[in-house]
Backbone as CSV, one residue per row, in Angstrom:
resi,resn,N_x,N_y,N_z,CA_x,CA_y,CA_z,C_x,C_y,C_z
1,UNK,0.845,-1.181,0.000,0.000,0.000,0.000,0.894,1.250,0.000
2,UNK,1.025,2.142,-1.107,1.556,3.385,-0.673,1.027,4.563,0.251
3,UNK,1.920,5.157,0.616,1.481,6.215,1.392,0.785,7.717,0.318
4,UNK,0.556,8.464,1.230,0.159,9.836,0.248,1.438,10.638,-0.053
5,UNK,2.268,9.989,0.784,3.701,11.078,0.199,4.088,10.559,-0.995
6,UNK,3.623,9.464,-1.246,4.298,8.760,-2.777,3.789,9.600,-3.553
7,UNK,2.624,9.994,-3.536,2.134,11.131,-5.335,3.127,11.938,-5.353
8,UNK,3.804,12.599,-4.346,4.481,13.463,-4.361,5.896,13.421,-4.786
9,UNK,6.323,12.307,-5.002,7.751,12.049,-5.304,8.019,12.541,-6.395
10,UNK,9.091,13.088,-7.097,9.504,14.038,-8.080,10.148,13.088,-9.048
11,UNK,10.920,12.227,-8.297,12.152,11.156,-8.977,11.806,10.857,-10.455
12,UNK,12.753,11.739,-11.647,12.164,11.416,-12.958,11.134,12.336,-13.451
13,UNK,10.979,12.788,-12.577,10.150,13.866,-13.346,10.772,15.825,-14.086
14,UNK,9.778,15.949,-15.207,10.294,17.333,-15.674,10.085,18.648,-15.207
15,UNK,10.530,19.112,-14.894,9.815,20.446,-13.601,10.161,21.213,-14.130
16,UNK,9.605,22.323,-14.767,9.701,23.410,-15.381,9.830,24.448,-13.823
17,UNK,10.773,25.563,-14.446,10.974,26.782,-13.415,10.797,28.240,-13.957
18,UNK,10.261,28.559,-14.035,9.738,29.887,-14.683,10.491,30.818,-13.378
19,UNK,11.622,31.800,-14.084,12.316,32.924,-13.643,13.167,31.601,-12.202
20,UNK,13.895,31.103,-13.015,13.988,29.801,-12.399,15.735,30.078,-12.119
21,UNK,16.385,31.538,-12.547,17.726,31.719,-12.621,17.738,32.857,-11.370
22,UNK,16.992,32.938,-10.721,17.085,33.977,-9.772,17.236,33.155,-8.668
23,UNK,17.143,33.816,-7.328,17.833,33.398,-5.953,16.994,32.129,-5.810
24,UNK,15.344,32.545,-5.308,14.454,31.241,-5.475,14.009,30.360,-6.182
25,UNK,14.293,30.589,-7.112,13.588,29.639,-8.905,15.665,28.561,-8.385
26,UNK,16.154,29.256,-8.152,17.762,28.468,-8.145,17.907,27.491,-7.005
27,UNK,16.909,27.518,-5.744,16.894,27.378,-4.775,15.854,26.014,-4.970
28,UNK,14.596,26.210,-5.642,13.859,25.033,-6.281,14.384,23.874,-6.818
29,UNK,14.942,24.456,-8.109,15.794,23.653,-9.223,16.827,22.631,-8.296
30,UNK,17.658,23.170,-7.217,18.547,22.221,-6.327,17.685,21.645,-5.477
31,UNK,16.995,22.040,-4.799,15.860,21.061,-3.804,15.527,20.044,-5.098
32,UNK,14.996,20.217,-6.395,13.992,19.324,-6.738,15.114,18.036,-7.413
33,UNK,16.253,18.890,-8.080,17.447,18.096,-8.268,17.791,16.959,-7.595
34,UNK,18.074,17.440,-6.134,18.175,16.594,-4.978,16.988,15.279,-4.586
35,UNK,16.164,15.618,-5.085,14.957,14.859,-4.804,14.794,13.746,-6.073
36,UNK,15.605,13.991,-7.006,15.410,13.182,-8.304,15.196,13.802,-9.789
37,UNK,14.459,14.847,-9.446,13.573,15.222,-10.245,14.719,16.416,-11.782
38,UNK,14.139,15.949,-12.712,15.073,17.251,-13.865,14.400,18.681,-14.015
39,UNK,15.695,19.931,-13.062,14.471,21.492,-13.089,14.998,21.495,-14.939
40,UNK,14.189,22.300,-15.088,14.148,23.259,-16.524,14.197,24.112,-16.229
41,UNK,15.093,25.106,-16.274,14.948,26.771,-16.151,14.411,27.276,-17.380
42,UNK,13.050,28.420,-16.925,12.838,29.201,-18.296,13.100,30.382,-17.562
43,UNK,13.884,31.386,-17.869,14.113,33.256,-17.680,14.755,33.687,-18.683
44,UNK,14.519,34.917,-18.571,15.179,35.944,-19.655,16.801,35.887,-19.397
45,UNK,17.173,35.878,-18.688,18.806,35.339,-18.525,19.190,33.978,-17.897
46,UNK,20.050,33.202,-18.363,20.116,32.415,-17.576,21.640,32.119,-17.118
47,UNK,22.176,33.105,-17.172,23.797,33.647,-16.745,23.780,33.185,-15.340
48,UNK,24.241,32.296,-14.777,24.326,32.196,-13.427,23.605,30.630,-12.787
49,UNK,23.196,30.351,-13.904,22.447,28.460,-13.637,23.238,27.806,-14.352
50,UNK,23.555,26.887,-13.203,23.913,25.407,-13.861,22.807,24.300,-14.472
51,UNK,22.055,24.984,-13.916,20.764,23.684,-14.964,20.210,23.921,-16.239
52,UNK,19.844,23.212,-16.826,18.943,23.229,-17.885,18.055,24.178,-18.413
53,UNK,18.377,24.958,-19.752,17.145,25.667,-19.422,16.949,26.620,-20.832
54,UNK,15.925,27.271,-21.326,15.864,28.511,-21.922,15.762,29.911,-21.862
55,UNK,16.071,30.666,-22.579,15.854,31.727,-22.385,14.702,32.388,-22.954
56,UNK,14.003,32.685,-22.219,12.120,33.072,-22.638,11.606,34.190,-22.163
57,UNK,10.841,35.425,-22.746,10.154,36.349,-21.876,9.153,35.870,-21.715
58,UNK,8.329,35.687,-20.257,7.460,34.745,-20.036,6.334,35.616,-19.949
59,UNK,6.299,36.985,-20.325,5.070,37.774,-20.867,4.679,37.897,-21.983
60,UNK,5.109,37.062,-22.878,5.165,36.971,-24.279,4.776,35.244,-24.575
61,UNK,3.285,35.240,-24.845,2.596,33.893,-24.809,3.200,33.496,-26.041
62,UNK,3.104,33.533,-27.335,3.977,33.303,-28.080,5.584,32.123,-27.787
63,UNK,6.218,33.067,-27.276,7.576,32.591,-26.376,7.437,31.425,-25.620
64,UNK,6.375,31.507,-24.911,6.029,30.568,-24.020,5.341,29.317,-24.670
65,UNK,4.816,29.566,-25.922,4.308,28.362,-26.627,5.078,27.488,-27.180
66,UNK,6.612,28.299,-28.382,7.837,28.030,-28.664,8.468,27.398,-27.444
67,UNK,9.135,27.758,-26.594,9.435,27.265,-25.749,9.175,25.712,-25.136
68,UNK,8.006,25.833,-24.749,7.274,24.603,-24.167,7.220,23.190,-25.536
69,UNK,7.043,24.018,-26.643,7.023,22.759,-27.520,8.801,21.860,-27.567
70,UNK,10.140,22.811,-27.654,11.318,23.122,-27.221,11.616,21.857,-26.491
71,UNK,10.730,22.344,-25.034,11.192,21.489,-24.170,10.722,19.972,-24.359
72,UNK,9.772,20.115,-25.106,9.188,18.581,-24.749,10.011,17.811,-25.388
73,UNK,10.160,18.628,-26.598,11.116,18.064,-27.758,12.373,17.374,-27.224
74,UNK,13.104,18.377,-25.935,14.553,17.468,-25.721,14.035,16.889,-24.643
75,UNK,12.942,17.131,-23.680,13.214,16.283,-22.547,12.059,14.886,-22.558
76,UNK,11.242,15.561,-23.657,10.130,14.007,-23.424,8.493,14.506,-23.222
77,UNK,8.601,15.501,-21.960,7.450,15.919,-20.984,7.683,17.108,-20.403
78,UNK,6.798,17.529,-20.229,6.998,18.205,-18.937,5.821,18.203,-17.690
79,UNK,5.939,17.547,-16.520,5.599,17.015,-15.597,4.752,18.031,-14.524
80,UNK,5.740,18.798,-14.656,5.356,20.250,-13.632,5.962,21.434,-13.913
81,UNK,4.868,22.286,-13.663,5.563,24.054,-14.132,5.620,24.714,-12.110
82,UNK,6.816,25.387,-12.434,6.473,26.152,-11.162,6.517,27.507,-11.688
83,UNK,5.351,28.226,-11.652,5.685,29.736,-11.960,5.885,31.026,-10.907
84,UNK,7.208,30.701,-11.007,8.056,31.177,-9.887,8.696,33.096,-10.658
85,UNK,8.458,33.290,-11.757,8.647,34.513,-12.188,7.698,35.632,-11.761
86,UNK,8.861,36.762,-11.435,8.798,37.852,-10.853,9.116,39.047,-11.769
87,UNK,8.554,40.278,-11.276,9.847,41.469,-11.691,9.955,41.872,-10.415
88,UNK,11.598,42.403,-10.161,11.898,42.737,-8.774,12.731,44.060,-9.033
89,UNK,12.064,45.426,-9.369,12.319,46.121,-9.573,13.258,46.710,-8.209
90,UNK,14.765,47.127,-9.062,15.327,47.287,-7.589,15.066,48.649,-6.531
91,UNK,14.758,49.045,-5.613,14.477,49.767,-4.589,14.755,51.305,-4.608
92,UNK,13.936,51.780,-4.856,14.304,53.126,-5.670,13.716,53.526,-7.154
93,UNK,13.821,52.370,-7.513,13.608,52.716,-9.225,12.193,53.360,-9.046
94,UNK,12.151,53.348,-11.001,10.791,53.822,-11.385,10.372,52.668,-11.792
95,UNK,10.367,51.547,-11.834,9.570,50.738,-12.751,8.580,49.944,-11.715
């Protein structure tokens, strides 16, 4: 009999990370890593990840359609999205 933590197991699975190159989307990707699971990074930069990933403006549905077809293409699936994208306008600005 499994438990209910079994649905939850990641092991093998495709986990998409939307803005997935920043502090927390980077912080996911290694938790889910650790757990089994392959992150996908999608952000507009991805200067600074060691994982997997594209570069996508994820306000641009378009992008996001390209993309996703992309991924399935090299990885198979994709299992789970985390939409973890932000803008973090820095402190002061105007935007």
């Amino acid at each position: 009999m499994s438990s209910v933590l079994d649905r939850f197991k990641v092991g093998g699975k495709v986990v998409v990370i939307t803005g997935g190159a920043g502090f927390l989307g980077s912080q996911y990707a290694e938790a889910l890593e650790s757990a089994g699971a392959l992150p996908v990074i999608w952000d507009k930069e991805l200067k600074g990840t060691r994982h997997r990933g594209f570069s996508v403006d994820v306000t641009k549905p378009e992008n996001l359609r390209l993309v996703a077809k992309q991924t399935v293409a090299d990885f198979g699936k994709i299992d789970v999205l985390i939409n973890n994208a932000g803008k973090n306008p820095a402190v002061g600005s105007e935007e």
